[in-house]
N, C-alpha and C positions, 0 to 999 in steps of 0.2 A: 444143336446149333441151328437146323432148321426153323424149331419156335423162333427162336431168338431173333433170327434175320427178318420173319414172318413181323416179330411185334417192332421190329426197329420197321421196316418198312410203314406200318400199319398206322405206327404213331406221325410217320414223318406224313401222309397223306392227312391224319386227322389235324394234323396241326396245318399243313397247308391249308384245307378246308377250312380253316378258322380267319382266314385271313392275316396271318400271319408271314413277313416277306421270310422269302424263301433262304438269304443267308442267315438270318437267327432259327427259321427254323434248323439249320441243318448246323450251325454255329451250337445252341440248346442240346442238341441229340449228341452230339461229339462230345461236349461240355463231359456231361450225364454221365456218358459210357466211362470217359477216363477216370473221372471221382471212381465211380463203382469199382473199376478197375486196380489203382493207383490211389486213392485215397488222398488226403490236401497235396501229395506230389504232385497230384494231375493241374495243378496250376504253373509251376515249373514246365513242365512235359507242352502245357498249351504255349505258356508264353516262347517256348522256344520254336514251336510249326508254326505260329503266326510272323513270326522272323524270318526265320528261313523258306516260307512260304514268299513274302511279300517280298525280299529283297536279289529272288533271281533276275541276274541281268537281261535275259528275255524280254522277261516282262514291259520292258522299258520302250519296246517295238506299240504296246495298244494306244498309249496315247498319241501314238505318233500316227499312225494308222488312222485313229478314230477323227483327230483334229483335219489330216488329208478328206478325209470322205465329208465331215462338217462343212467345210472350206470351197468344196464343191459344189453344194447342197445350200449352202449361205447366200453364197454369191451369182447367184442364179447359173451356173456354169450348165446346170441340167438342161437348162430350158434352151439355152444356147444348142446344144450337141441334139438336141430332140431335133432343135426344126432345121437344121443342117442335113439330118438323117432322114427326115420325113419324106422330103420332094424323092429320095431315091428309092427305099425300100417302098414308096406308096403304089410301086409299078407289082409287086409283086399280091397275087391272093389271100389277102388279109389285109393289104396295106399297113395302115399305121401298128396293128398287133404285131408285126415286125418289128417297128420301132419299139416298140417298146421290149422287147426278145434286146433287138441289139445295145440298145442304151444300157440297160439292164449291165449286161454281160462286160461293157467299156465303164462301167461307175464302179462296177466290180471289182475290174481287173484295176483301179485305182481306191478303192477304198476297203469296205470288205463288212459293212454295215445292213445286213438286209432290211430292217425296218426303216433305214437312212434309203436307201434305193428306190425302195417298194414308196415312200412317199415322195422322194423326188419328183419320181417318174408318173406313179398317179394327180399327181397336183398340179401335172404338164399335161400329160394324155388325157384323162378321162374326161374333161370338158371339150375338148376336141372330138373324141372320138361320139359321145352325146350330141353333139351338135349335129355330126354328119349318120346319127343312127343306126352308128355300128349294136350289135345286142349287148346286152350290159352284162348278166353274166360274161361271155366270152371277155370284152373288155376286162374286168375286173380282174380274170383268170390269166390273163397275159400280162397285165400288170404286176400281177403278186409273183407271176413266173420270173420274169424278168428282175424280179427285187431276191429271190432266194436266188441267185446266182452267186449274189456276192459272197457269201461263203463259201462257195465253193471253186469259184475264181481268182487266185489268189491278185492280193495280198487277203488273209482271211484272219479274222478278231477267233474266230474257232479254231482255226488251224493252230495261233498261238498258243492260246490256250491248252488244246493238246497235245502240241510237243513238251509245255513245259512239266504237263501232268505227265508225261510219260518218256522225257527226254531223249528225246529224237531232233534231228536237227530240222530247224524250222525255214531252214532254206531249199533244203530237198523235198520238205512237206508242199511250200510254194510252190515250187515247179510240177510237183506231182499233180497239181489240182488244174493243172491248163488244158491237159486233151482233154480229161473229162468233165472239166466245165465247158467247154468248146464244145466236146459231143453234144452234151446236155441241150445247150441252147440252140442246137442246129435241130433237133429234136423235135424240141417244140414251134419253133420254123414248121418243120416239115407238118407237123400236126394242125397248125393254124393254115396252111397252103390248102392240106387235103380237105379240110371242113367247110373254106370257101370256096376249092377249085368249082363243086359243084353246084355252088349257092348261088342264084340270081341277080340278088341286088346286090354286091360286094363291087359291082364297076359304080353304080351310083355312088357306094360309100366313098371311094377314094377319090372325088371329086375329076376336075381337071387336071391331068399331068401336067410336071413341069418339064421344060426341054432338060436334054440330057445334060447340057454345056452348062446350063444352068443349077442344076443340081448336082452338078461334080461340083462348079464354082461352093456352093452353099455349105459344102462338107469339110472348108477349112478349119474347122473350129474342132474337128473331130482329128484331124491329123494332128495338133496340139494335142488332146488328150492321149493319144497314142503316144507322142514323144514323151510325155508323164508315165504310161504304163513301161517305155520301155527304160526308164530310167531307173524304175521301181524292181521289174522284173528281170529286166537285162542284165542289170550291177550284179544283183544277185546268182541267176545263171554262169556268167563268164568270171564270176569268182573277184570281181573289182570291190566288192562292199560287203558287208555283213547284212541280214536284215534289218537292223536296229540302224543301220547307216543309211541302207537304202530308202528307211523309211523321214531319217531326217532331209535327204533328198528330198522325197515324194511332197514331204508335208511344203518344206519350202516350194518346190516347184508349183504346189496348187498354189499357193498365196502369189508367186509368180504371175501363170494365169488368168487366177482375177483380176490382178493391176493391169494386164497388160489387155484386157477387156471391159477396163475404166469399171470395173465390179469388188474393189477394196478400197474400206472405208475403214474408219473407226467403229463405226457400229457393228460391222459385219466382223470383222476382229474381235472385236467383244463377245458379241454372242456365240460365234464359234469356241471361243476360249471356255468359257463358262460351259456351253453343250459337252465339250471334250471330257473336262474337269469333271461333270458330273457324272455322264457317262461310265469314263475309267472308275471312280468309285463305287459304282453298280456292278461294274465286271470283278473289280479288285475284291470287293466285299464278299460278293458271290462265291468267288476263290473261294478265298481264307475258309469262310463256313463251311463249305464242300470238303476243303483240305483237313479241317478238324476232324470231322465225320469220318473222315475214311481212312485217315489216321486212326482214330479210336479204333474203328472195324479191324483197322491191320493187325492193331495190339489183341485183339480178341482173338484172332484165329478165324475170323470171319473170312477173310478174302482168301485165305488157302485152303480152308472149307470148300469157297463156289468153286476154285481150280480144281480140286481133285474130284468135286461134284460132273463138272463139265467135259473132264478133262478122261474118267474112267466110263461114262455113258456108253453103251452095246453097240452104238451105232456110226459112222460113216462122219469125220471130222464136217464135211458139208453139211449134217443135220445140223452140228453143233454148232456151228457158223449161224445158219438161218435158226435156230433157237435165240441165239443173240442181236439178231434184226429183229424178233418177234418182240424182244421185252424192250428196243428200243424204240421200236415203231407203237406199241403199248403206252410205253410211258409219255413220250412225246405227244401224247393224246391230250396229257394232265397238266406236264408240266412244259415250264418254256425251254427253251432249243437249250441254251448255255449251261443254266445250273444241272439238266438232266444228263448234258453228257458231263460235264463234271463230276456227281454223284455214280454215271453208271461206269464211266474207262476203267477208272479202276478198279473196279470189282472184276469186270471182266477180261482187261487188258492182260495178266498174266496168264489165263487160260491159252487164248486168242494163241499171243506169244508159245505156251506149252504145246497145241495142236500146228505150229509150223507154220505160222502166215502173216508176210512180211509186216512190219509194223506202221513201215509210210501207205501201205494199201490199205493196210488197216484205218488209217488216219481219212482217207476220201471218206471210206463206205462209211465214216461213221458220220462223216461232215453230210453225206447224202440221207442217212436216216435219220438225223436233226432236221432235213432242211422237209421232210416228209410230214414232220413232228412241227415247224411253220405253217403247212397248208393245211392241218388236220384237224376236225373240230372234236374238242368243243375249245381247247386254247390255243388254238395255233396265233402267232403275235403278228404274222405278213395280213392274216382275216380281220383282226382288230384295227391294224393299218387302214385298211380298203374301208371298214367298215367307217372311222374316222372318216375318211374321204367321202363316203357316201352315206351319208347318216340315213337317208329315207330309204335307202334300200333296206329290203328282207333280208334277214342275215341265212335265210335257206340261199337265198339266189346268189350268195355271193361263195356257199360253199359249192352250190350246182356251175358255177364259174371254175374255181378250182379242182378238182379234185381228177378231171383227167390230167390237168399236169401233176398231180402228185402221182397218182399213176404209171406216167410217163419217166418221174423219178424213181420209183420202183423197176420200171422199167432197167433205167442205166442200171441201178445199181444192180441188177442179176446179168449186165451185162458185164460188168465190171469183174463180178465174182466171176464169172465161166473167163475173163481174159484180162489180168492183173496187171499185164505190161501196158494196157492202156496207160495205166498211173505211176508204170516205174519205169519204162522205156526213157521218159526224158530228165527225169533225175537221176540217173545212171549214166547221164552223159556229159553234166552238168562239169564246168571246169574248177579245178582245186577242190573237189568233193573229197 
């Protein structure tokens, strides 16, 4: 069984290597396995997972989600909430690399698109920030930070994803991801504070302050988005909505928003619709293939194989834990955030489950070593983002930007692991759970 896993692995990398997108490869390799297996049944056997794959009513939360976080992002609502934010956080050691921490974290906690955030928010900040000669590594580094939050701040397109891969309620998954998105970003705050506290020209950077009266005024634009996050997050906590409800809230309330900041048009409707559309069938696609694959692997004996592999190991359930951070943080090297936790939860989710560790905890630490597997080269997609943004830059200087905040995610996440209730204290409290 070993071999076997070995040459399914080996071939799924050589055919990524080929240029080949990632749901035919893994669409191809499922295909494969069930003929070999089941023989012209295996056409029966498929057309029935790509059914009962596509028509879970979960699912029906991503484009509603995706179209919210477009819609903000369309309608220049970013750029709005940036310079609302700017005049207050610029008092503090870092200035604007704050802003960008915080906007990050409130696009987040309204959409759940990291690549959607990370360019938002770099195609606001980083000519700002160049102008007043902040360094550009750091720039970049805080930008990319602030753009992996959205996974992990719900509402999250990942967190969907694996509740549904692993059926757990997708509303406790949400609530689970708020202190440790919150820690997260207060984190890297605290790390941009310490790097400038001692830095000399960091008061030149931040220009002229504004008065305080005046930068509280400047931040209404932000209190609106906070009433969208709590409409999203709120319903859902006090048990008023479902998240598939919540989320046609959310979406309506951003279209809201834009009109009510003369920022909704026909064109901006359009091309949000068309982003969303295309979007969702990259996520959807991704599925199905991933779901083929790991289906065939289940009819094999493959996935009770890695269980009783992981699960009989000589050593201390925590090695086996960080065993499985190691070949996610591994993979995330190669492949992009989505299809790799796709391809990997389940292989490893019933061990995980078999060794005794809750499955919404489970669900953070894994959103955290995706978001690891973002800043990580050589394909992290937030580096690709920045790099789009910055075409002349050295793509060394834009990983010498990130990589203390992946770091610093590494960080949470053994923070997470030594104290679990970070992530389950407040969906344990949640009403009609």
């Amino acid at each position: 069984m070993l071999g076997f896993l070995v040459g399914i692995f080996l071939g799924l990398f050589v055919l990524l290597a080929s240029g080949m997108w990632i749901a035919v490869v893994t669409g191809v390799i499922g295909v494969t396995l069930f003929y070999i297996q089941v023989g012209p049944a295996a056409i029966t056997a498929i057309s029935n997972i790509v059914w009962t794959s596509a028509e879970k009513f979960p699912l029906t939360t991503v484009p509603l989600f995706i179209f919210l976080g477009y819609m903000l992002m369309e309608s220049g609502l970013a750029s709005r909430v940036y310079a609302g934010l700017e005049p207050l956080l610029n008092r503090l050691p870092g200035g604007l690399l704050h802003t960008n921490i915080v906007v990050g974290a409130l696009f987040a906690s309204a959409s759940g698109s990291g690549m959607a955030s990370a360019a938002a928010i770099g195609s606001v900040a980083l000519p700002e920030m160049a102008k007043r000669g902040y360094p550009k590594a750091l720039s970049i580094g805080s930008v990319a930070a602030g753009g992996i939050l959205a996974p992990l701040i719900p509402p999250s397109i990942m967190m969907i994803m694996y509740c549904v891969i692993t059926g757990q309620s997708i509303g406790k998954q949400f609530i689970a991801g708020i202190f440790p998105g919150l820690a997260l970003a207060t984190m890297f705050m605290i790390y941009i504070a310490l790097r400038f506290r001692f830095y000399g020209r960091w008061v030149e950077f931040r220009g002229e302050l504004t008065p305080w009266k005046t930068a509280l005024v400047r931040t209404r634009s932000v209190w609106l988005i906070l009433i969208l996050i709590f409409l999203v997050l709120g319903t859902i906590y006090l048990g008023v909505a479902t998240p598939t409800e919540a989320a046609a809230v959310g979406a309506a309330g951003a279209m809201v928003l834009a009109w009510a900041h003369g920022c909704l048009n026909w064109q901006i409707l359009k091309k949000t619709t068309i982003a969303t559309v295309r979007l969702t069938s990259i996520v959807l696609f991704i599925y199905i293939g991933t779901h083929i694959m790991s289906s065939a692997l289940a009819l094999s004996g493959a996935i009770g194989y890695i269980t009783q592999a992981l699960t009989s190991l000589p050593v201390p359930s925590l090695v086996v834990l960080v065993i499985i951070y190691l070949l996610f943080i591994i993979l995330g090297m190669f492949i992009d955030t989505l299809p790799m936790m796709l391809m990997t939860v389940p292989l490893v989710f019933p061990a995980v489950m078999a060794l005794g560790y809750d499955p919404i905890w489970f669900g953070i630490a894994v959103v955290l070593l995706t978001n690891t597997g973002n800043l990580s080269p050589p394909v992290g997609m937030v580096l690709f983002v920045m790099q789009s943004l910055n075409p002349d830059l050295p793509i060394s200087e834009i990983y010498r930007g990130v990589i203390p905040f992946a770091l610093i995610v590494l960080v949470m996440l053994a923070i997470l692991t030594a104290f679990p209730q970070i992530a389950l204290w407040l969906p344990n409290t949640m009403f009609g759970q």
